[in-house]
N, C-alpha and C positions, 0 to 999 in steps of 0.2 A: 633102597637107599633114596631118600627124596633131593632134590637139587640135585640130582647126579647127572651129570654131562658126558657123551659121548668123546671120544678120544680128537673127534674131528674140533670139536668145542672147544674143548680142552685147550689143544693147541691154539686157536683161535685166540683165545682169553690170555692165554700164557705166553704168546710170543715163541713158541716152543715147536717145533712141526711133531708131526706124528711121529717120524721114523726115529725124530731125538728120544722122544717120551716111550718107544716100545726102547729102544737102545740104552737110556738113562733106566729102566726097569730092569731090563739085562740086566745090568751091571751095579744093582743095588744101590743107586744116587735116590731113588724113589721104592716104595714097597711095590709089589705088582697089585693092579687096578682089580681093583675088585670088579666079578664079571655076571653079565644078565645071564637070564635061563638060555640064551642064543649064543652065549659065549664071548659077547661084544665085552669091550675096556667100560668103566663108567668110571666117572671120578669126581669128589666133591670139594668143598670149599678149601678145608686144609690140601687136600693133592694140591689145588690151583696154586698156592699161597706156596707148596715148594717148589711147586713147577716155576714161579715166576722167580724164586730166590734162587735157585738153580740156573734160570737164564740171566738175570742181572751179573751172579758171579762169572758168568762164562762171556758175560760181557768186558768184564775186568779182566779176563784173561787167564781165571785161576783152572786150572785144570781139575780132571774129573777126582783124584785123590785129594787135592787139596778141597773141592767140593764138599765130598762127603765127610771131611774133619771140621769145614764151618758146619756145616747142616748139623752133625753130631751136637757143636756146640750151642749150634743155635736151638736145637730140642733143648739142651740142658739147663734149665733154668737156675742148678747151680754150678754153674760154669763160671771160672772165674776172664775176665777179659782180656788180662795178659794173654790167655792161650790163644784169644781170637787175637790179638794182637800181633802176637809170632807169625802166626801163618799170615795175614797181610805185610808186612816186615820180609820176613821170606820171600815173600812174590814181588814186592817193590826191586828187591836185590837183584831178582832172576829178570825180569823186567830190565832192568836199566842195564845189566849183562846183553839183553837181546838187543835194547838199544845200541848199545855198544856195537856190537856185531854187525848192527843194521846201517850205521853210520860207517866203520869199515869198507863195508862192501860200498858205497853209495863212493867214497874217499877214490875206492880202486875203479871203479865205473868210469866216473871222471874224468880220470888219470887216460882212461883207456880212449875214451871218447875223445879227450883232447886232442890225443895221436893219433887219430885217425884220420884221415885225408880226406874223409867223404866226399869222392869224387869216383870216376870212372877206373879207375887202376882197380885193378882182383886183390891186393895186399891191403892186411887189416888188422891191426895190432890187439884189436877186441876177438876174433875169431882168434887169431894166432894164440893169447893167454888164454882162451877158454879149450885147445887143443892139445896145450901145454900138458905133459903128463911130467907128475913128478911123483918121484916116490915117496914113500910115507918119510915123514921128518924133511922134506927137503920144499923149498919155498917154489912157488911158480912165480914169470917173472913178476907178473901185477904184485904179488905177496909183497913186493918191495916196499911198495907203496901206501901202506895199511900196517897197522900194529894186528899185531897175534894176538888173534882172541883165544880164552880158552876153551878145549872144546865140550860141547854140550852133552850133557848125558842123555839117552833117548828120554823122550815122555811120552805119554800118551796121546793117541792120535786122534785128530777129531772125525768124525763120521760125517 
């Protein structure tokens, strides 16, 4: 394979560390590297070009399934662009959800730091709500303070 680059390269070029590029292999975001008579990864221009389209979208924050549905599209040179369009549209929504949520909790932070004396007394309205146990369906007190987000389905976790 001429121009082929070592894994350490690879990442180099791509913005991508090693341990992403063997785990993005795993998990079929990338084919696996074609390999020297030593067994070493090599990888040539096209790998680079999705290694890097790989790291930009993971940059945006789309996760590994929604990855490999642009890559799908973006091989497909009859792809129509509404389909790439949905999947960005989706993420924008999920996106602004997390915003949500993020803003939330920043809302009860606040709330909590406000009431808090930051002085020398052991009492701490920020310890006390993070010790608060509440049972499922029932608010903690900070919950007062924050709109109910709804809650998030798992996703995929990043390595």
């Amino acid at each position: 394979m001429t121009g082929a680059v070592t894994i350490g390269e690879a990442a180099a070029r791509s913005g991508v560390s090693a341990k992403m590029i063997r785990y993005y292999e795993e998990v079929g975001l990338i084919p696996p590297a074609e390999r020297t008579a030593a067994g070493y990864r090599t990888y040539d221009a096209a790998d680079l070009h999705a290694l890097r389209f790989v790291r930009r979208a993971r940059d945006l924050g789309f996760g590994v399934d929604e990855i490999a549905a642009l890559l799908a599209l973006w091989r497909d040179r009859s792809r129509a662009s509404a389909d790439v369009r949905r999947v960005a549209v989706g993420h924008i929504a999920e996106l602004r959800r997390r915003i949500d949520e993020l803003q939330a909790m920043v809302r009860t932070l606040e709330h909590l730091a406000r009431h808090c004396h930051g002085d020398e007394r052991p009492d701490c309205p920020i310890l006390d709500d993070l010790a608060e146990t509440a049972a499922p369906g029932h608010a903690t007190p900070a919950a007062r303070f924050a709109p109910a987000a709804p809650r998030r389905q798992p996703k995929e976790s990043r390595p």
